[in-house]
N, C-alpha and C positions, 0 to 999 in steps of 0.2 A: 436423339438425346445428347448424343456425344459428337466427335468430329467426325464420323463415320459410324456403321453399324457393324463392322468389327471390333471396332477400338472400346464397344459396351460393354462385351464380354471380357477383352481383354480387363479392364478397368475392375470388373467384377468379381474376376477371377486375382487378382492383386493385390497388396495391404501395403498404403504408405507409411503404416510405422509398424514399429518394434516390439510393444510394450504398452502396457496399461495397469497403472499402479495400484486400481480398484481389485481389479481380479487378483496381480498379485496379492493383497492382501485378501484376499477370501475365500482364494483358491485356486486348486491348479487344475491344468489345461483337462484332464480326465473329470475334474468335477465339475466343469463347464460342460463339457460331452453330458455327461448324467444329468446335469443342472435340461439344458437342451432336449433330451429326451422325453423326460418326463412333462414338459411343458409342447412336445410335440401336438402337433395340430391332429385330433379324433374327430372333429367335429364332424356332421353330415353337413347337407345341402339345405339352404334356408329356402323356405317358399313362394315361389313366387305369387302373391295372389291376387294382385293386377296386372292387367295389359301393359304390356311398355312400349314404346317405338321399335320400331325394325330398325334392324343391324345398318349404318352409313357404312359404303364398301369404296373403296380408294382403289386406287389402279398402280399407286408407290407408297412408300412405308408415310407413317403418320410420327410425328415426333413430339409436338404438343399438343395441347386443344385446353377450352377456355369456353366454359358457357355463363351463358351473358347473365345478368343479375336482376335483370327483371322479365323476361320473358324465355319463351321456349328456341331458345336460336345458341347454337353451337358453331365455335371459330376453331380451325382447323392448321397446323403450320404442319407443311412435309417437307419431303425431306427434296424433291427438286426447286423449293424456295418458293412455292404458292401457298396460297393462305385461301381456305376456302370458308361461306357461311352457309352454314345447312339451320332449318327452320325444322322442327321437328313436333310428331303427333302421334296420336293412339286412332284405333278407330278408322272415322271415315276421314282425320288429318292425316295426311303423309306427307314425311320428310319430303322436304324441298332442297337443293340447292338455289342459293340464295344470289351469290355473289360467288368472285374467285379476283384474288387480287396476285398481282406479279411485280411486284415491286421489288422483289427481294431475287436474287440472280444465284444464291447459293442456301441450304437448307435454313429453312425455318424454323429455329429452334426454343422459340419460345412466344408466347402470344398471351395476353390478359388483357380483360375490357377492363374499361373503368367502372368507377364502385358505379357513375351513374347512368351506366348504360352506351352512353355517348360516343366513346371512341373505343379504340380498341387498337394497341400496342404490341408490338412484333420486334420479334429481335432475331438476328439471324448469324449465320455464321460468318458473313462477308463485314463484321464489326457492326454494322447499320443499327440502327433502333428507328421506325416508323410510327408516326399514329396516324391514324386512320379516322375520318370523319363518318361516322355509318349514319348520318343524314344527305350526305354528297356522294358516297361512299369513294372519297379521295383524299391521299396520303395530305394532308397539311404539313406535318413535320419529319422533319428524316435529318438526322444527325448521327456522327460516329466521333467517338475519341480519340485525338493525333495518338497513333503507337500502339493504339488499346487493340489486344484481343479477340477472339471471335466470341460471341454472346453465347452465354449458358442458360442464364434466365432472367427474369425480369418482373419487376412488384411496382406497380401502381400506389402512392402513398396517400395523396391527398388531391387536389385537383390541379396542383402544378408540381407535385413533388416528384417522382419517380427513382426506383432501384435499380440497379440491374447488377450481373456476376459476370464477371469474364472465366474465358478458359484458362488462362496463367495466376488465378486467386484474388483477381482486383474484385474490389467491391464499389459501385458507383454509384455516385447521386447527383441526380440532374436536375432543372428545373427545367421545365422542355418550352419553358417559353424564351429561354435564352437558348436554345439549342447546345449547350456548351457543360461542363462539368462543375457542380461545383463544391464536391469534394471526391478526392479519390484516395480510397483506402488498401492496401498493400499489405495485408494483417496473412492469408492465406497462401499456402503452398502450391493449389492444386484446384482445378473449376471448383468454383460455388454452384452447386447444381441445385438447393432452392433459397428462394428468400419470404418468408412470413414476418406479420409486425403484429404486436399486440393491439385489443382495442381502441387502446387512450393514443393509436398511431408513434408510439414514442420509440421502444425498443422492438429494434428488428434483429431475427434470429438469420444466419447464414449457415447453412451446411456445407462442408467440403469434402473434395476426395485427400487431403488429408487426414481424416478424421478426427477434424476439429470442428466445435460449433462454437460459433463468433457472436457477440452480440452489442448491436448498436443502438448507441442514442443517436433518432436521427436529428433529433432538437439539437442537440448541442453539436453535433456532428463529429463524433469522437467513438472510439472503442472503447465499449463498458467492459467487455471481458470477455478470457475466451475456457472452455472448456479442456481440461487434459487430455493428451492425442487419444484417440481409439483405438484399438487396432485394425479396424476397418472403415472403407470409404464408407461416409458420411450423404446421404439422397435425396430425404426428406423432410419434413418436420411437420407438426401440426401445437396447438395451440388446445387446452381443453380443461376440465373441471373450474370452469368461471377463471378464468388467467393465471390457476395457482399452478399449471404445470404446464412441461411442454414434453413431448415426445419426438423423435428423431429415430427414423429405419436406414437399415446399415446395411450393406454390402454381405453380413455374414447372418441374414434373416433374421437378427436383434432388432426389439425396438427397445431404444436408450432413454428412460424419463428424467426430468430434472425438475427443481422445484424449482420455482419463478425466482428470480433474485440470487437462487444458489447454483450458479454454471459451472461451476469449477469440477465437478465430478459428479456422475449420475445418481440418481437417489434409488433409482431401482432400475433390473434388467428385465425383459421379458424375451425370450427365444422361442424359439419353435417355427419360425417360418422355413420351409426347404429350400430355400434358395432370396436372394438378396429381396428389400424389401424397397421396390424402385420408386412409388408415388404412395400419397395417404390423402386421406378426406376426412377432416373431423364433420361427423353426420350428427351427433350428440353430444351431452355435458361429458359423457362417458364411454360415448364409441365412435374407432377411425374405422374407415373403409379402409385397406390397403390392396394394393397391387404388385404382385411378385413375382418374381423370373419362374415359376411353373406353371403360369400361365391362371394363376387360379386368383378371382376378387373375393376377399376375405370381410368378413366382421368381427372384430376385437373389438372386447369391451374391457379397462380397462380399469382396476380398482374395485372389484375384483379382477386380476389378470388374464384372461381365458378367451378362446375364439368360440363366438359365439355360431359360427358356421360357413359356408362359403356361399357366394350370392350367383355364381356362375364360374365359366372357363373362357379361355381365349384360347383351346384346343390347345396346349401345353405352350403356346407363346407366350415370351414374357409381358406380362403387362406394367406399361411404362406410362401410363396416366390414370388416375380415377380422378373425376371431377364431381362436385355435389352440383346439381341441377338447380336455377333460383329456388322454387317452392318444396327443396328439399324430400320432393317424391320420388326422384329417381336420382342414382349411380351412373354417371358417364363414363367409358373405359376405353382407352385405347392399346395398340398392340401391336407385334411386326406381324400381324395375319392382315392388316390393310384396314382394320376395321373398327370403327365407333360402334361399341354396343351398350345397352341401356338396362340399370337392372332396377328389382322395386325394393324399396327402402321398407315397405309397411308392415314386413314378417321379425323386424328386426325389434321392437319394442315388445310385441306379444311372447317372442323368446324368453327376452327377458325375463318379464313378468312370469312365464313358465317355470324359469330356474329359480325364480327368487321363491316360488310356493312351494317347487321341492324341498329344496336349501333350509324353509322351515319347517316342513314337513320333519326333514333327516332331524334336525334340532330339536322339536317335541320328542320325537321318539327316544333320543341321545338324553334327555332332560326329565325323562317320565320317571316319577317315585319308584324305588324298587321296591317297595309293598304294593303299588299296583301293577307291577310285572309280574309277581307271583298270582296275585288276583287274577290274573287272566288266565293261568295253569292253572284253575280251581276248575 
């Protein structure tokens, strides 16, 4: 994920700034503590109640992964610089290795197909960015930045547009038919470690290990604005309730929301994860999947704010990708146990729907005439 698997923890265990004028304003560091605890994760374990694919087991750490958008096929980036394609099934289908590609001579640190399936883009630490033709299954394009960085990650925009983040804060936009830049932005301190864009493809969200979130028009190709420092590195982000919010998981197991249009300070906090919140998947209008440094895949539903439960472990490794599968049946998770494993999505709405019939349960009761509460001690 990082320039080594030292340098994760280190980064993790660190805060590029000082201050955050939100909290100051609403309180101090012991009511955050309290604020945190009480929003602590209780949840149990959510059901699984379909079959999913068996565990993919690697032989060196896994750094990103990227499943493909119309069928059952998962890309793999590690960390000795291969890119692998596993084909994946339930039942009498078993995963397959697919392909394995070597193009890249140092870690693979970031991988995305395209929206239609076609290619499939790689970015690595050696500065490079590849795509990859998975009809030939051969690099067509490979280009790097005079000066640029080693790759942190990387967003496919439209079908010649492309993003990607360096390790030193650059934000880039290519058009990979000219193989060449053509705009580079200098807004960030510290890796951009993800890049999401809304539907209308217009503004794209950047997170840093500054703890700033950056937001671009990539139309106009300009910086719309950046959010006030955080105290903590900045990981992920996800996009959710029809585009009016955006959410962003932090270094200090926060997930930071912000309303569409208004980046300048977060509109609400959620805490309780025990340790940094490294990847998320918006699965719903109203729930991320996240993945955490205790190893455990979560479900949070958000608005109401609450975990809805955990969907498995990576035996206390941290997990450092969850991916949504095309058909939205299964959770992709990777981890430093070597391992792609697959959870089921399908216990996650019947929860729901469980809490919401308590939730008005407690409310009738809370709302019942107190001439018919005596009534019933009659």
């Amino acid at each position: 994920m990082v320039r080594c698997l030292v340098d994760i923890s280190i980064r993790k265990m660190s805060s590029s700034s000082e201050g955050d004028s939100f909290f100051e304003a609403s309180g101090s560091e012991s009511d955050r503590e309290e604020l945190a605890l009480e929003n602590e994760d209780t949840s149990g374990e959510i059901e699984q109640k379909t079959e999913v694919p068996e565990s993919i087991k690697f032989n060196v750490s896994i750094v990103d992964i990227a499943c493909h958008p119309k069928r059952n096929l998962i890309a793999a980036g590690l960390i000795d610089g291969a890119i692998t394609l596993h084909s994946y099934g339930v039942g009498d289908v078993k995963n397959m290795e697919l392909q394995t590609f070597d193009h890249h001579k140092k870690p693979c640190r970031a991988v995305h197909f395209s929206a239609s399936g076609e290619h499939l883009f790689t970015g690595a630490q050696d500065t490079t960015i590849c795509v990859v033709d998975l009809e030939t299954n051969s690099v067509f394009r490979k280009f790097a930045r005079d000066g640029g960085s080693p790759l942190y990650s990387i967003l496919p925009i439209d079908n010649y547009l492309l993003a990607s983040g360096e390790d030193d804060g650059q934000v880039i936009l290519w058009d990979f038919r000219m193989q060449a830049p053509i705009e580079c932005f200098e807004d960030c301190e510290d890796y951009v470690s993800s890049l999401v864009i809304n539907k209308e493809k217009k503004l794209m969200l950047a997170t840093s290990g500054d703890g700033i979130l950056s937001v671009y028009n990539v139309r106009a190709k300009k910086l719309e604005m950046q959010s006030e420092e955080l105290d903590s590195d900045l990981l992920c982000s996800g996009i959710f309730k029809g585009g009016t919010k955006a959410v962003v998981g932090s270094t200090d197991g926060a997930l930071n929301i912000f309303n569409w249009g208004e980046f300048g300070n977060i509109s609400d906090r959620f805490p309780g994860h025990p340790g940094s919140v490294d990847s998320m998947a918006v699965v719903a209008d109203d729930v991320i999947v996240t993945g955490c440094e205790d190893g455990k895949v979560r479900a949070v539903q958000l608005f109401p704010n609450r975990f809805l439960g955990s969907l498995g472990s990576h035996g206390g490794y941290s997990v450092e990708r969850v991916r949504l599968c095309y058909d939205s049946a299964y959770i992709a998770s990777s981890s430093h146990d070597q391992k792609i494993k697959f959870w089921d999505l399908s216990g996650i709405e019947d929860l729901k729907n469980e809490d919401v019939k308590e939730t008005k349960q407690k409310h009738k009761q809370l709302n019942k005439p107190v001439n018919d509460f005596f009534a019933d001690l009659a």
